[in-house]
C-alpha positions as CSV (number, residue, x, y, z in Angstrom):
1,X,-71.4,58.6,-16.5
2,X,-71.0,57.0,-19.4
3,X,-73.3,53.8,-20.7
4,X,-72.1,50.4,-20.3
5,X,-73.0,48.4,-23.7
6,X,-74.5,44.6,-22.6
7,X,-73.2,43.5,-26.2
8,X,-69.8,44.8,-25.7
9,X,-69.9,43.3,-22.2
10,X,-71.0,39.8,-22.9
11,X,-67.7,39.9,-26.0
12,X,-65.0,41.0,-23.4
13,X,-66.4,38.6,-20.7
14,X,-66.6,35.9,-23.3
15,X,-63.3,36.4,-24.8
16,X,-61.9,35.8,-21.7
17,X,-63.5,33.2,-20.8
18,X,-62.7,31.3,-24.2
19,X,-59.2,32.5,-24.1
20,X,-58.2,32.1,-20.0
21,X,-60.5,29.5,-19.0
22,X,-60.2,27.2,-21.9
23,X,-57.9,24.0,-21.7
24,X,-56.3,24.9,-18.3
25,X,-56.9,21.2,-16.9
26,X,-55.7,19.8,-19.6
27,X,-52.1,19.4,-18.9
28,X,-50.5,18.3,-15.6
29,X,-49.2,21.4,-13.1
30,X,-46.0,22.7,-14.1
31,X,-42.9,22.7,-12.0
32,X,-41.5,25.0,-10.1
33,X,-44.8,27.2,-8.8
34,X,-47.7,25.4,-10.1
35,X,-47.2,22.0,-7.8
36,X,-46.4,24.2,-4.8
37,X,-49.8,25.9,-4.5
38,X,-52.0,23.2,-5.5
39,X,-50.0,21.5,-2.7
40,X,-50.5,23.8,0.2
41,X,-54.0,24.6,-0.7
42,X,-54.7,20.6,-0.6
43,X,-52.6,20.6,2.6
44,X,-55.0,23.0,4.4
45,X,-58.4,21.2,3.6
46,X,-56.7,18.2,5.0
47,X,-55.6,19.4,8.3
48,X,-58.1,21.7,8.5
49,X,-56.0,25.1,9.4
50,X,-56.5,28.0,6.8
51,X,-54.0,30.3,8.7
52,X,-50.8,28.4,8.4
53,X,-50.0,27.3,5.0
54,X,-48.2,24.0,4.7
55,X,-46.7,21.8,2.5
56,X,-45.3,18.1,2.6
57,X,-46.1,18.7,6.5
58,X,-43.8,21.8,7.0
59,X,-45.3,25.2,7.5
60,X,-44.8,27.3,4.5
61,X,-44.8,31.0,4.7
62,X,-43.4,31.7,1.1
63,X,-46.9,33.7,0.2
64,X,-49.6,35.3,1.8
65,X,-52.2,32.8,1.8
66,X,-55.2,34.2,-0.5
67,X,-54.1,32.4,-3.2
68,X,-54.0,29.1,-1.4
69,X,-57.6,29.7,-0.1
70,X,-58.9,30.1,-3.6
71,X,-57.4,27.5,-4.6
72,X,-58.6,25.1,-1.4
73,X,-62.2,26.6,-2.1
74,X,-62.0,25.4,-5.2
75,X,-60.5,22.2,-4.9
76,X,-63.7,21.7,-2.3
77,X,-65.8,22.3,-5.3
78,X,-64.3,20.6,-7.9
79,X,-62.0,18.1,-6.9
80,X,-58.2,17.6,-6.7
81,X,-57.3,18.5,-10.3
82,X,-55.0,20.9,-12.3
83,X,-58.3,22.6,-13.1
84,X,-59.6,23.4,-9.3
85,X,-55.6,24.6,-8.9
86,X,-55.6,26.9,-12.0
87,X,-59.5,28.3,-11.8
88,X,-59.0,30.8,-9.2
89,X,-56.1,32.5,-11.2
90,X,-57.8,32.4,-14.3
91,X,-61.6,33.9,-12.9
92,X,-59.4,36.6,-11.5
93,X,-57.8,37.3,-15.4
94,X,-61.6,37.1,-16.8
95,X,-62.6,39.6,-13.5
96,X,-59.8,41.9,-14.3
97,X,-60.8,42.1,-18.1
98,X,-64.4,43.2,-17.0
99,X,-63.2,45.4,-14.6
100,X,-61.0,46.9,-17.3
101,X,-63.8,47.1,-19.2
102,X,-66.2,48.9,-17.0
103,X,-63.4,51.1,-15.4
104,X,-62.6,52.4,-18.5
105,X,-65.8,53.2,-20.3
106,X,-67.0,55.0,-17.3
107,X,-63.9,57.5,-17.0
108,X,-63.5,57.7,-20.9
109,X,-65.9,56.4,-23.3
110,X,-67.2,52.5,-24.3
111,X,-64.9,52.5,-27.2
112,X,-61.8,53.1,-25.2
113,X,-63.0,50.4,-22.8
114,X,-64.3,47.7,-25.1
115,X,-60.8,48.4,-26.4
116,X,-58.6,48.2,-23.6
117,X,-60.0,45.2,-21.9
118,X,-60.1,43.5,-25.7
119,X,-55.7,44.6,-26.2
120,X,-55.3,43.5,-22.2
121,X,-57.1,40.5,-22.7
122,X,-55.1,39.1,-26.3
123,X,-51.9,39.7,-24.2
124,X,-50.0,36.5,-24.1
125,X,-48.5,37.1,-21.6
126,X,-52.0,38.6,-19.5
127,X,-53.7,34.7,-20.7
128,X,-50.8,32.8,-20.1
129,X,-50.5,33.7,-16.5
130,X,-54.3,33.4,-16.5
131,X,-53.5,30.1,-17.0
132,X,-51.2,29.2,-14.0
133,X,-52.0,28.2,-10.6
134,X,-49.7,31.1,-9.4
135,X,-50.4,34.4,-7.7
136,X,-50.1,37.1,-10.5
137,X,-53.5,38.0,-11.4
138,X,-55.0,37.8,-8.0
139,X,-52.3,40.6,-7.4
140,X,-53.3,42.4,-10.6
141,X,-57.3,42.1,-10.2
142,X,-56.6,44.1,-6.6
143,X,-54.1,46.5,-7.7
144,X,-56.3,47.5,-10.8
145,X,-58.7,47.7,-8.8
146,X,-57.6,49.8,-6.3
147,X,-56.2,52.0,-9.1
148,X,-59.0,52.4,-10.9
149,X,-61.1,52.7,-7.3
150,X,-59.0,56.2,-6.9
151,X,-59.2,57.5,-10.1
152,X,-63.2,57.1,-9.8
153,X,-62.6,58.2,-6.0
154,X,-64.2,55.3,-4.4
155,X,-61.1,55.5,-1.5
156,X,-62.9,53.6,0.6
157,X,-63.1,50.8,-2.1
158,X,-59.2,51.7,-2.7
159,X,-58.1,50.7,0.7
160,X,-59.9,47.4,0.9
161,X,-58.2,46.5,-2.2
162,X,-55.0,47.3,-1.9
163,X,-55.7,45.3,1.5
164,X,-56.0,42.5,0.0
165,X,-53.5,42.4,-2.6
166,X,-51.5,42.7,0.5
167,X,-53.0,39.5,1.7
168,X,-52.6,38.2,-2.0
169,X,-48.5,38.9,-2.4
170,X,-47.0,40.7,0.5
171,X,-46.6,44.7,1.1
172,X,-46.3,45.0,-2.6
173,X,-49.9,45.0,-2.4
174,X,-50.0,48.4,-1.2
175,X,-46.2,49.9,-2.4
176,X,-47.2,49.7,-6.1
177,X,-50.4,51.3,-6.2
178,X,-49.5,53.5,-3.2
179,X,-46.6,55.0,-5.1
180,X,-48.3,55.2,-8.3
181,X,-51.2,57.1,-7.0
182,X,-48.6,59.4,-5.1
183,X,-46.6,59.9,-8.2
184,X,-49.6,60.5,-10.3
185,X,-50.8,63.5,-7.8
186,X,-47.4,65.0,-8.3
187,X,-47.3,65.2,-11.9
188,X,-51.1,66.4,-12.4
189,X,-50.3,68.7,-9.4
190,X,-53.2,67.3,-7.0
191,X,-51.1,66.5,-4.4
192,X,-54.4,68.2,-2.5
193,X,-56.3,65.8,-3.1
194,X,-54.6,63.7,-0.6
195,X,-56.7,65.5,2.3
196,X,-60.1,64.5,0.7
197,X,-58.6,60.7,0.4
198,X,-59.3,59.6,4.5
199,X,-55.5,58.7,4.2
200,X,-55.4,57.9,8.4
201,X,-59.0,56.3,8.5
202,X,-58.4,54.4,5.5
203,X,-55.1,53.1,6.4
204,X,-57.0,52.2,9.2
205,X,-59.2,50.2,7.2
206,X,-56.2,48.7,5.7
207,X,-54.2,47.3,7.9
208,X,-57.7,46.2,9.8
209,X,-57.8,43.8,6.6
210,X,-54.4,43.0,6.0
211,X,-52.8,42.6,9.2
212,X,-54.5,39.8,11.4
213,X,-52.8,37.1,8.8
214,X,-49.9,38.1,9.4
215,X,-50.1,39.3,13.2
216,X,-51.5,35.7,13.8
217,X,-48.3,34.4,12.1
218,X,-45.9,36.1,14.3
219,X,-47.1,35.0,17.3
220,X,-47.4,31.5,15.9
């Protein structure tokens, strides 16, 4: 396996911090997104009910709610700010830069991963969403993961992330990655490799994570 560098580490995590983390509480929430989830997540601390997400009083089922717990942890942390509503999103960008990072190093070499996280990282449009109190790089941080959990063959790891990208955005969570793993094991001509992934006890694990949400919301 190959050697993660500490100096090459401490520059990709630092980079994105600088680059995500920096500024995002300096200007007020931005219509139409932003408002909502700082909103709902404000709405649950003050009634209390982390299962049904709210807003202005009316239950509001537009997202899973991950996000909006993130963003109610945080707002317990820090305050009621633009920065407690856009923290979560942007520690998942810096998360999903290391991850990058380490993912790729260990399957290639440290240059390619130094390399990719660095390019993923100056993406505008990777920061600028890191910068948002919306849902996009939750989603990303658990569908890279869960990709890069198969290529290393950590399935087990695989299922509990795409899990909760499911909780993060919906059954997206486990359609993307699901169908670019399967279309992967066509091309490469692995499909074999299906019987070695515990597809039945790890869709068992999945829906064991994703699904009380939203069973508890149907019978609501």
């Amino acid at each position: 396996m190959n050697q993660i560098e500490k100096n090459s580490l401490l520059i990709v995590a630092g980079t994105a911090l600088f680059m995500i983390m920096f500024g995002i509480g300096s200007i007020p929430l931005l219509d139409p997104d932003e408002p909502v989830y700082a909103e709902t997540a404000r709405e649950m601390l003050a009634a209390g009910d982390f299962l049904s997400p709210r807003i202005f009083g009316n239950f509001w089922y537009d997202k899973p709610p991950m996000y909006y717990w993130l963003v109610a942890v945080a707002q317990f942390l820090f305050g009621d700010s633009e920065f407690a509503a856009r923290f979560p999103a942007a520690l998942m960008a810096c998360g999903t830069s290391v991850m990058m990072y380490v993912g790729i190093t260990r399957l290639f070499n440290e240059r390619a991963g130094f390399w990719s996280a660095m390019i993923l990282t100056s993406c505008v449009e990777f920061f600028y969403m890191g910068k948002a109190a919306v849902t996009d790089t939750t989603l990303l941080f658990f569908m890279t993961g869960a990709l890069l959990s198969f290529i290393h063959k950590r399935y087990w790891l695989m299922y509990v992330c795409m899990a909760l990208a499911t909780v993060t955005k919906g059954p997206i969570g486990i359609v993307f990655p699901g169908a670019i793993i399967f279309l992967y094991l066509v091309a490469m001509g692995q499909l074999r490799e299906i019987l070695r992934m515990h597809v039945i006890r790890g869709l068992l694990l999945y829906f064991l994570i994703a699904s009380p949400w939203y069973y508890a919301m149907y019978t609501v």
